[in-house]
C-alpha positions in Angstrom: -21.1 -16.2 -12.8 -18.0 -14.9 -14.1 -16.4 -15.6 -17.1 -12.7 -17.9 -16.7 -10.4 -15.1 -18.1 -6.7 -14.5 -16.8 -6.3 -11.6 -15.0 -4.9 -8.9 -17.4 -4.0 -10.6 -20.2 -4.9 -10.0 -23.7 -8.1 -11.2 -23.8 -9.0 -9.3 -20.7 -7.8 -6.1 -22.4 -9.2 -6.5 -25.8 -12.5 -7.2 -23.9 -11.6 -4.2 -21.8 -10.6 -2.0 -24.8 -14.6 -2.0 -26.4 -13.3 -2.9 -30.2 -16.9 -2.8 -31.1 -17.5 1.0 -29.6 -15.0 1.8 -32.5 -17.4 2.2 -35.3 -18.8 5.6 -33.2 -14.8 7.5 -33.2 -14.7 6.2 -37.0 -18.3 7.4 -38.1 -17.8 11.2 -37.6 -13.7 11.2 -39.2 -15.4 8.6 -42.1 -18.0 11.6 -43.0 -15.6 14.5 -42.5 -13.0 13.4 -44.6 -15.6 12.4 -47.2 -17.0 15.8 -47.3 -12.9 17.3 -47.2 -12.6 14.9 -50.5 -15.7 15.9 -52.2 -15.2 19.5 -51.6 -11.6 19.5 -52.5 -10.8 17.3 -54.9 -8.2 14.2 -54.5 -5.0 16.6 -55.2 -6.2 19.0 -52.5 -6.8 15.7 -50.5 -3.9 14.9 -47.5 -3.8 11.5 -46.6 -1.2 12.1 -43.3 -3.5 14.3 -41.0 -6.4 11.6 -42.4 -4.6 8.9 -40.8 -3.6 10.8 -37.8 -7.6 12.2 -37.2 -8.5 8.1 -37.2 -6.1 7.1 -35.2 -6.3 10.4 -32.4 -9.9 9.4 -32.2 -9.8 5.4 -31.8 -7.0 6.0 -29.3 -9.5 8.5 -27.5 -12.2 5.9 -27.6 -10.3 3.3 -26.0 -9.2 5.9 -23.4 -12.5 6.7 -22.5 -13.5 3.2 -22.7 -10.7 2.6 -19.2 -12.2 5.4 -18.0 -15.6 4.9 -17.9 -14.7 0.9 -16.9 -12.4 2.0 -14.0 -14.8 5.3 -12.5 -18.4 3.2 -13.0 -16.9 -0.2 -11.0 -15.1 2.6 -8.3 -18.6 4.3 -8.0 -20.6 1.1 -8.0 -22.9 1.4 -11.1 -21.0 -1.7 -12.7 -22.4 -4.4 -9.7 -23.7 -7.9 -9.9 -27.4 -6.1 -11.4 -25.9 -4.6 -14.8 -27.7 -5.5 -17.7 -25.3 -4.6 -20.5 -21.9 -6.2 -21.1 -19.6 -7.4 -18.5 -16.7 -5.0 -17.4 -13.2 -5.9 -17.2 -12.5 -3.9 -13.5 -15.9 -5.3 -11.7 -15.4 -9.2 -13.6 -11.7 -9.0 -12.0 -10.2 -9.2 -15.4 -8.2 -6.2 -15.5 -6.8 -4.8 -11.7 -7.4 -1.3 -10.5 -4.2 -0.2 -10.8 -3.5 -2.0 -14.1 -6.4 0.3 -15.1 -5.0 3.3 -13.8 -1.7 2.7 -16.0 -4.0 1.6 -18.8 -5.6 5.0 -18.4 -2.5 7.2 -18.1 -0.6 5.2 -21.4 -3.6 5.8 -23.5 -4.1 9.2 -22.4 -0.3 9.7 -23.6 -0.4 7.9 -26.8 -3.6 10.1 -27.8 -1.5 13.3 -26.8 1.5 12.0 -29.3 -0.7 10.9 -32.0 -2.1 14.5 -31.8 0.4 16.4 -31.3 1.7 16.4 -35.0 -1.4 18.0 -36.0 -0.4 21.1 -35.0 1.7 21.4 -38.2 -1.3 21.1 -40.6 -4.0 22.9 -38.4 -2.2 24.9 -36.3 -1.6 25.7 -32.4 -6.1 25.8 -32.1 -5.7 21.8 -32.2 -3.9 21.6 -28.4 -7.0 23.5 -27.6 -9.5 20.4 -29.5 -7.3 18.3 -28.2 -7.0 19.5 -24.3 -11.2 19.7 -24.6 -11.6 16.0 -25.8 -8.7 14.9 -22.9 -10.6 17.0 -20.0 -14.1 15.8 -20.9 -13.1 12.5 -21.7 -12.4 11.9 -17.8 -15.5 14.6 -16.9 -17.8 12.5 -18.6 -17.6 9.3 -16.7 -17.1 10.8 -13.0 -19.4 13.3 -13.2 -21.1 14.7 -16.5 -23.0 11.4 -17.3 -24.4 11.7 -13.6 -26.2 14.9 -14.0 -27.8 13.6 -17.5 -25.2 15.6 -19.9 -24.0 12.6 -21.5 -26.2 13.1 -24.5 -25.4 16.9 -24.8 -21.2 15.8 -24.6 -21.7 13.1 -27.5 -23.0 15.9 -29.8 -20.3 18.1 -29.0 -17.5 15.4 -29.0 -18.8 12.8 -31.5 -20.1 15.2 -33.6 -19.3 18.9 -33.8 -15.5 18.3 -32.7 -14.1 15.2 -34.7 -16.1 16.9 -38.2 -15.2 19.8 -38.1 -11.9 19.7 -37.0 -11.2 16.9 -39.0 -12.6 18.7 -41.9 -10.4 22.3 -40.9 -7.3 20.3 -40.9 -8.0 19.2 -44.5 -9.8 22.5 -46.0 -8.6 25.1 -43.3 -12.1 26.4 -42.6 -15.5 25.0 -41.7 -18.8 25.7 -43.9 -21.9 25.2 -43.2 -22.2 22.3 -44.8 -19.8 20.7 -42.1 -21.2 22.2 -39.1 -24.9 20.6 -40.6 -23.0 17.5 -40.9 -21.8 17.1 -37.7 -24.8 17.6 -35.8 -26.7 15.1 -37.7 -23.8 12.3 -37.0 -23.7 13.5 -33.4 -27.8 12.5 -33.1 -27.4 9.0 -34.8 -23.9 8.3 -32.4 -26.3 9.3 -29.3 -28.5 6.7 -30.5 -26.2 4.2 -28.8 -25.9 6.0 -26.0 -29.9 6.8 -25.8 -30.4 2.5 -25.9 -27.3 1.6 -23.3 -29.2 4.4 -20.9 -32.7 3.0 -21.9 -31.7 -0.7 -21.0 -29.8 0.4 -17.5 -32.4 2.8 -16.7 -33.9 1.1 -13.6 -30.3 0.0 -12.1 -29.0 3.8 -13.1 -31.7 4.9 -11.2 -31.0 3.1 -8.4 -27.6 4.3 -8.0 -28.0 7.8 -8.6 -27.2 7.8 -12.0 -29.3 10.6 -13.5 -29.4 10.1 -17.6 -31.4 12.1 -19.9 -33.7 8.5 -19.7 -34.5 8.2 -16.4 -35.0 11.9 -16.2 -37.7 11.4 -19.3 -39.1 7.9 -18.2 -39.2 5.3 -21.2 -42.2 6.0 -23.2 -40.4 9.2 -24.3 -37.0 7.9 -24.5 -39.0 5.4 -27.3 -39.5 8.1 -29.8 -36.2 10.1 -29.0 -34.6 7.5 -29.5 -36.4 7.8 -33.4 -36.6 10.7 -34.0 -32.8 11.2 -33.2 -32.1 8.7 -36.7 -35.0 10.7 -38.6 -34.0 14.1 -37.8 -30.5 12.9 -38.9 -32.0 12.1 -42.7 -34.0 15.6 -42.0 -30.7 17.0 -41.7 -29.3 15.7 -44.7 -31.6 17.8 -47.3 -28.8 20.2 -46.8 -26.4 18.3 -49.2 -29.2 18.4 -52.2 -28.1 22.3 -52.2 -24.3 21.0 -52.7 -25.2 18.4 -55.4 -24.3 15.7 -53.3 -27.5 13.6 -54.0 -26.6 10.7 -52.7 -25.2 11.5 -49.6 -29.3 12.5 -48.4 -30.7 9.5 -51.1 -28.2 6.6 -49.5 -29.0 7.5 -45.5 -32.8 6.7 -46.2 -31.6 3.0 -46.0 -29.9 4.0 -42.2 -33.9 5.2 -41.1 -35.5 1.7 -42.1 -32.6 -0.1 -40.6 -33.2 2.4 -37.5 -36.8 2.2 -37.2 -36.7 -2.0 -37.4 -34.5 -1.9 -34.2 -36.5 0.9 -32.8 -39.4 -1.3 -33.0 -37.7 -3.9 -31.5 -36.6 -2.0 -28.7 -39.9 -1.0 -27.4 -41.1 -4.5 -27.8 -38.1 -5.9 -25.8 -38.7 -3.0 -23.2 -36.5 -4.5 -20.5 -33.9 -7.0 -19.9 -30.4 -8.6 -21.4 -32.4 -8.8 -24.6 -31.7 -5.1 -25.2 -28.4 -6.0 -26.4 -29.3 -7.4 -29.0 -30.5 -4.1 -29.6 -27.3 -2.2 -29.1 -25.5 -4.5 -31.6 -27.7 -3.6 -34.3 -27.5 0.3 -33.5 -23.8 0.1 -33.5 -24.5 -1.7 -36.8 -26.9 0.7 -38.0 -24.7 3.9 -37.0 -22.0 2.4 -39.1 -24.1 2.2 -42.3 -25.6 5.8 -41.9 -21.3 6.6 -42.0 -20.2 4.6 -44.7 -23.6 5.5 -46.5 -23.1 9.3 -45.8 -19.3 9.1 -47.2 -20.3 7.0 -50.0 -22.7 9.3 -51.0 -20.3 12.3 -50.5 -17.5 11.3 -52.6 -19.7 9.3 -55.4 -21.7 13.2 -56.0 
């Protein structure tokens, strides 16, 4: 049964826009610019590319948000037997070609925000920023088909937003930064690991070929953990900094992960599981803010 909302109005593009899928485009800015900040001190620090970094990447989640809303309901994975949260395009919230403006003005604002970057990082940020724009529309119609999705949240939600972020703040990237992106890209494909995990049967049904159907479930289980633990694992790296307590704080991230781990495998199936993806959105959010914390308190 539908829910009673007016086509396109607010609600129906608030609902539309994901707020909640925010916390992953914050998470990997959040630890960047912590690490920028404790590497550089607070004169070296420059709040304008900061702001422009958070904003570039909520607009980009949004974006992708239309996207993957308007391509999934066109292609027929978003039908009547999706388990995860309703869609605006197949609950007739939002129209089709609302969707497709939606799309395009999004796609435009990102390219605006961005564009002033080139002054603080240079001409190589069209480049970042042409990557995140292609992929953003490759993912949905035809990357997250073949199983990729896991290998383009990596790149996208981990590798690309830390370290450029970071370059535009210290003009290079260490080590340190290209350690710290990988381990934020494996606790943001978390999410992505328990959205597949829940819509696995009706993904396979329609083609769909995730990294979780291609694995079956029982393996997916510990992935899905050993993702948040080799995160921590990852972490040992900032002992070698002096930033203790950005690997001492994250240990509160793995018990938060392996409680909802342990629920997901008892839950298995069903609308329960997202119950499950709130609390991993949750939990990503704290292995962020914990990170950063940790970062600028060293």
């Amino acid at each position: 049964m539908k829910e009673d909302i007016r086509k396109n109005s607010a609600k129906a593009w608030v609902l539309a826009a994901r707020p909640k899928t925010l916390s992953g485009a914050a998470v990997p800015v959040m630890i960047a610019l912590a690490l920028a900040y404790a590497d550089l001190g607070a004169g070296a620090f420059r709040v304008i590319p900061a702001c422009l970094c958070m904003l570039f990447a909520f607009t980009m989640q949004i974006d992708a948000n239309f996207i993957n809303d308007y391509f999934d309901f066109k292609k027929g994975t978003d039908d009547e037997l999706r388990l995860g949260p309703k869609r605006a395009c197949a609950q007739g919230w939002v129209t089709m070609s609302a969707m497709r403006t939606a799309i395009l003005l999004t796609t435009a604002v990102a390219c605006v925000i961005g564009l002033p970057l080139i002054y603080y990082g240079g001409w190589q940020m069209v480049a970042v920023g042409v990557l995140c724009v292609i992929f953003c529309f490759l993912y949905t119609t035809h990357l997250s088909y073949l199983g990729l999705g896991d290998v383009l949240v990596l790149v996208f939600f981990g590798l690309i937003p830390v370290c450029a972020t970071y370059y535009l703040q210290a003009h290079t990237v260490s080590w340190e930064c290209l350690l710290a992106s990988i381990a934020c890209g494996l606790v943001i494909d978390t999410l992505l690991i328990v959205n597949n995990y829940r819509d696995r049967d009706n993904d396979r049904r329609t083609g769909k070929m995730t990294l979780v159907v291609r694995i079956g479930a029982k393996r997916t289980e510990w992935l899905y953990w050993w993702l948040g633990a080799a995160a921590c694992l990852i972490g040992t790296v900032y002992l070698f900094s002096g930033k203790y307590l950005a690997f001492v704080l994250p240990i509160i991230y793995l018990a938060l992960h392996t409680v909802t781990w342990r629920k997901m495998k008892t839950i298995n199936k069903g609308f329960q599981l997202n119950q499950v993806l709130g609390e991993n959105a949750r939990n990503m959010f704290f292995y962020g803010l914990l990170v950063a914390v940790g970062m600028v308190m060293s």
